[in-house]
Each structure stands twice: as C-alpha cells, then as structure tokens.
C-alpha positions in Angstrom: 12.3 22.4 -23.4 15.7 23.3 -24.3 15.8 25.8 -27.3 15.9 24.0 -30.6 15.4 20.2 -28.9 18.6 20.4 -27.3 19.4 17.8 -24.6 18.3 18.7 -20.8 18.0 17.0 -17.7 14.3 16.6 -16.7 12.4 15.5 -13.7 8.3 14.2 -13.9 6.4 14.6 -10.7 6.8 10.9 -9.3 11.1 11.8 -9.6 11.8 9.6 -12.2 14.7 11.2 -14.2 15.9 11.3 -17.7 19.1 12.4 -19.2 17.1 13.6 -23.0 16.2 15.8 -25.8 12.8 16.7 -24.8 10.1 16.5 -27.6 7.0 16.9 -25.8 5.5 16.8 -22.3 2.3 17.4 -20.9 2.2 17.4 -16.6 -0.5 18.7 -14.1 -1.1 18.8 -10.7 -4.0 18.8 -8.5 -4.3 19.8 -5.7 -7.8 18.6 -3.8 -6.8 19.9 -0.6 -3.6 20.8 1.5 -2.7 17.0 2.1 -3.7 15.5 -0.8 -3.0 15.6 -4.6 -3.5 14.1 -7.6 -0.8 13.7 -10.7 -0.3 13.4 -13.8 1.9 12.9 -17.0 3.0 12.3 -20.4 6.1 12.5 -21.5 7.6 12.1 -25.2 11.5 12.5 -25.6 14.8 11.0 -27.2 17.2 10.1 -24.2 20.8 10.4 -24.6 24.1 9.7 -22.7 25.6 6.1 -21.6 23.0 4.2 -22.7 22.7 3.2 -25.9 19.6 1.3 -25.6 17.4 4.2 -24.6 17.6 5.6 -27.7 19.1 4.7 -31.5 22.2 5.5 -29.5 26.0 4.7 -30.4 27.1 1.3 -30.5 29.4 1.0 -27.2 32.8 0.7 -26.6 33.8 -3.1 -26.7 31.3 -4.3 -28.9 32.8 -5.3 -32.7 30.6 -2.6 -34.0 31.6 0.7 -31.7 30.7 4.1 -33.3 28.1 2.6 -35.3 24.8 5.2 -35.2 21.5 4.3 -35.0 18.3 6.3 -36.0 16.4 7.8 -32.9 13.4 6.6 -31.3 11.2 8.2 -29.6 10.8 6.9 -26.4 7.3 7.6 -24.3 6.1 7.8 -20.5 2.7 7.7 -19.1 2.4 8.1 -15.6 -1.0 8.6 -13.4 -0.6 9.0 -8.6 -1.6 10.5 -5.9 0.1 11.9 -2.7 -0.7 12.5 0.7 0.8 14.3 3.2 0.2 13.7 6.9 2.5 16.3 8.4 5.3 14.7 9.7 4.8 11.9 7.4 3.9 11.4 3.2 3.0 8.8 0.9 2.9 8.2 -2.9 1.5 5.9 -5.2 2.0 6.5 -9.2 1.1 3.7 -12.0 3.2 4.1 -14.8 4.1 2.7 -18.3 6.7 3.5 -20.7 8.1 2.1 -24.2 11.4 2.5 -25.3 14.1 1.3 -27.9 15.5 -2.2 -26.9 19.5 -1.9 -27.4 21.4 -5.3 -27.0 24.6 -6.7 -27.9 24.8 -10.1 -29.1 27.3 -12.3 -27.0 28.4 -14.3 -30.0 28.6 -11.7 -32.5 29.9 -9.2 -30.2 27.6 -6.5 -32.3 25.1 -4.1 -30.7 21.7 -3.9 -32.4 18.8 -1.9 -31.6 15.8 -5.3 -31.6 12.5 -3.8 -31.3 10.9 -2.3 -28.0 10.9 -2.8 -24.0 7.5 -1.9 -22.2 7.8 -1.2 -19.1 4.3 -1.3 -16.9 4.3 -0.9 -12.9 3.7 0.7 -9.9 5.7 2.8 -7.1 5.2 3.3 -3.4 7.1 5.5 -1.4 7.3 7.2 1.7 9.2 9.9 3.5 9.6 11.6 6.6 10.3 12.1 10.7 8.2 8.8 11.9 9.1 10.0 15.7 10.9 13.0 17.1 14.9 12.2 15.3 13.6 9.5 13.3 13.2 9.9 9.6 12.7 7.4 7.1 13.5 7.5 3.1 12.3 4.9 1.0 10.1 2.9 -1.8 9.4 -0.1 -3.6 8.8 -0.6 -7.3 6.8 -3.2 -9.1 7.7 -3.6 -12.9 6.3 -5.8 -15.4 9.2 -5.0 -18.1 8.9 -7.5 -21.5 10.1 -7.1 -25.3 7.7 -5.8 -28.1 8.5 -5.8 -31.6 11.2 -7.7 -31.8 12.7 -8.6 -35.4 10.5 -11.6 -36.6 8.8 -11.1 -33.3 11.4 -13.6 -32.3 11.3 -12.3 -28.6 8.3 -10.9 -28.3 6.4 -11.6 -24.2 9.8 -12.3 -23.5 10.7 -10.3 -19.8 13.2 -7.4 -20.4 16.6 -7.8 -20.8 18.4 -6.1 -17.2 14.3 -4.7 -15.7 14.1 -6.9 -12.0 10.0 -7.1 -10.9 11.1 -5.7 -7.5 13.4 -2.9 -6.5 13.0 -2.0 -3.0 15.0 1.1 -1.1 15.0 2.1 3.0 17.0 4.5 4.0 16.4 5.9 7.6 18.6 8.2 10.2 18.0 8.4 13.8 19.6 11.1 15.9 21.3 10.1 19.3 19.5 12.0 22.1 22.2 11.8 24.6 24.3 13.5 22.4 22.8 16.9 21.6 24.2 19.4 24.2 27.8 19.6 22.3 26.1 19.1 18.7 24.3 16.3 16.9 25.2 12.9 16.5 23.3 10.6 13.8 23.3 7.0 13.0 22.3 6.4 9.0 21.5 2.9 7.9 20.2 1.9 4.0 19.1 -1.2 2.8 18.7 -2.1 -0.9 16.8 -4.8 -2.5 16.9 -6.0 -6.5 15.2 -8.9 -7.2 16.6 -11.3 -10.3 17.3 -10.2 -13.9 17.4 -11.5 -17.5 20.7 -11.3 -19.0 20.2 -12.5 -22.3 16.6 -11.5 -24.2 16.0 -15.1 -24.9 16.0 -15.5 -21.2 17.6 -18.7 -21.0 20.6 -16.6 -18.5 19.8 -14.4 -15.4 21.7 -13.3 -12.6 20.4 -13.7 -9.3 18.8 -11.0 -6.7 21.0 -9.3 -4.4 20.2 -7.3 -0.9 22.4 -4.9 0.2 23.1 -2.8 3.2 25.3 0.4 4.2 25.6 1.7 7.5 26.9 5.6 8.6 27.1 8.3 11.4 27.3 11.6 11.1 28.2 14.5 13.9 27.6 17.6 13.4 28.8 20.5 15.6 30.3 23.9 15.8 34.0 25.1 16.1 34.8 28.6 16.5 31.0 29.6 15.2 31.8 27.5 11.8 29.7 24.2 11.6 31.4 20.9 11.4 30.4 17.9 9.6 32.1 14.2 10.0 31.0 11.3 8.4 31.5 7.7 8.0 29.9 5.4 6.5 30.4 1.6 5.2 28.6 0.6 2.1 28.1 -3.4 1.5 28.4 -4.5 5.4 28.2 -7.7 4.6 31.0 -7.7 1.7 28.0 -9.2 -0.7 29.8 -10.5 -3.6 26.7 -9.5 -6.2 26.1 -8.4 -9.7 24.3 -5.1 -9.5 22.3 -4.8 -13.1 23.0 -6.6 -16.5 21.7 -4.6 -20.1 23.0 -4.3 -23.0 25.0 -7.5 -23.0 26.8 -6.3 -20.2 27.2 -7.1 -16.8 27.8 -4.4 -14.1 29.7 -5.5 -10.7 27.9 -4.5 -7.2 29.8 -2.2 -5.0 32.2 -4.0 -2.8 32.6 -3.5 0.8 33.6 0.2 0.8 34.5 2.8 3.8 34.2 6.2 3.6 35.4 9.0 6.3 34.7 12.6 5.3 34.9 16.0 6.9 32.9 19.2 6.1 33.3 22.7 7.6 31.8 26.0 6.6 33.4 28.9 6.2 
C-alpha cells in the first residue's frame, strides 16, 4: 500500500488491474507442486482515474453536472484459481466476484449520478505459451454475469450491467518463419478479439451489438553492425469492422478503425 492510502497501480494474481487507493488486501499462493498452484484473493480499495463510475468519482466532462464530487465507495474483489504449468505450455482458471459503485449519466437529463451497485460474478480461462517449436499462443476467455444491486428505489435492481458483455474472448498467437532464420528472424503475429453484446442504458431497453475483431503483423528481427534491428508492421481491424467497442457511463466508445502501423527499433 502506498504511504498514507495514496493512489498506486496494483496487480492481483489472476492480472486483473486497478488504477486505486488501496485500503486493504489479503493474497496467497500455493504452491502444491512445481506445476501446479493454487490462488487466492481479496481485495478492498477506492479506484480512481477516468472512470467515474468505479468510485464516487467526478462527474465527466460533457455531462450538465461536470465537477460535481461524489462520496467514495469502497469497491471489493474476491477471487479464488488454480494454475498449471506443463512446460512449454500453462493454463489458468480463477472464479471471481466483485461489487462496485454504479456511475451513469442519464441521456435526458444529461446529469451523472452514482445509482447503487454493479456485481460482477464470473469465470476466466487462459492459456499461454510455445504450442510447437516457433509457435506461441496468448489468450483467454471471460464469462461475466454483471447486474445492478441497490439501485435507488430498487428501480433497476437484476437488471444486466450497464457496458459488462457475458463474453470477452482474446487469441493472440506468433509463429516464426523457418526458412527465414539464417539472416535473422522473421515472425508473423495475428490477434483476434471477441465482445459479445452490451446494455447501454441500465433499464436495458438499448444495447449495442457484439463485435469480432482481428489484427494481423510481422516482425523481423536481425542484426546490423552487431546492433539488433527490429521492423514491424502490423494492421489492426483487417476487416475495416465498423463497431462500437464498449458503452458505460452513458457513453458510447468507437472501435478502432482499420489502422496500419510500420515501426523500426534498433539498439544501441
């Protein structure tokens, strides 16, 4: 924890991240043998930063209230897995719930409000590592069962959360070209990225629809003059998907659009 509760970046076992000031935590590990262990965690914190629902927050800009401060809430994360390692090759499997504030501005009004609670209950599978020689894979899927709690009246209470989708799934693999290895090494990358649909509004009478993207990339990496050189390129949104990428708040938040990207790296 950061001296006095001040605000940190923290990381739980299962790599879930959160910007926030840290009140408590409470995470062990163990280990039953060399390939296998067990995990475990509670976290209790305030988060901060962009999001104003995660905490009492600051009304954004836009809305008809901006500035406007809310109280903090302490926001809370349980989280029980496992993970195996079979060499070349591991797995992981965590269950986890957590309860936070539920920020929201009101599309008629134009006014954020902090309505009650989200609880967010699922599970996470991933996987990581070099499948064959020069191929290694990089994903996971998540299954979330996100609804309201608390609500004012408990108007919109069982209701699903506002911007949570029940399925995110995430594959990202690189293969290295064998015929290319005597002048340095050449590597295809490839990602695909799946968001199934989400509530807009907390009523959940709007939603917009799932999206599946993929991005493809090479990289070739050699030496010049003893110095090692990196190129890249790399296209994100192949297809041009025209998509919205995540909704919250009252807000709706564009996908990426086809993008290309050509970089070069050398150390010195």
């Amino acid at each position: 924890m950061a001296p006095g509760g001040a605000a940190n970046v923290f990381d739980n076992p299962f790599g879930r991240t959160f910007p926030a000031a840290r009140l408590r935590s409470h995470v062990r590990s163990f280990v039953i043998d060399e390939n296998r262990t067990l995990l475990k965690s509670y976290l209790q914190f305030c988060a901060i930063g962009a999001d104003p629902g995660q905490s009492g927050g600051i009304a954004p800009v836009g809305t008809a209230n901006v500035g406007q401060v809310f109280p903090a809430i302490v926001a809370k994360q349980i989280e029980v897995g496992a993970k195996y390692d079979f060499g070349a090759v591991g797995v992981s499997l965590a269950a986890f719930e957590i309860t936070q504030p539920n920020g929201f501005t009101n599309p008629a009004t134009n006014i954020f409000s902090v309505d009650g609670e989200q609880r967010n209950r699922g599970l996470e599978f991933n996987t990581f590592g070099e499948v064959t020689p020069g191929l290694r894979l990089l994903g996971g899927v998540s299954l979330i069962d996100g609804v309201q709690t608390k609500t004012v009246g408990g108007q919109f209470d069982g209701r699903a959360a506002v911007g949570v989708p029940d399925i995110q799934f995430n594959l990202y693999g690189e293969y290295d070209l064998p015929f290319w290895r005597t002048s340095g090494v050449a590597t295809l990358t490839g990602r695909v990225i799946y968001t199934s649909r989400q509530f807009y509004d907390q009523a959940n009478t709007q939603q917009i629809p799932d999206w599946t993207r993929a991005d493809i990339g090479a990289r070739y990496v050699t030496k010049v003059d003893g110095r090692l050189l990196t190129l890249r390129a790399a296209v994100e949104n192949v297809f041009g998907l025209d998509y919205w990428a995540t909704t919250g708040r009252g807000f709706l938040t564009p996908g990426t659009p086809r993008t290309y990207r050509i970089s070069a790296s050398i150390d010195f």
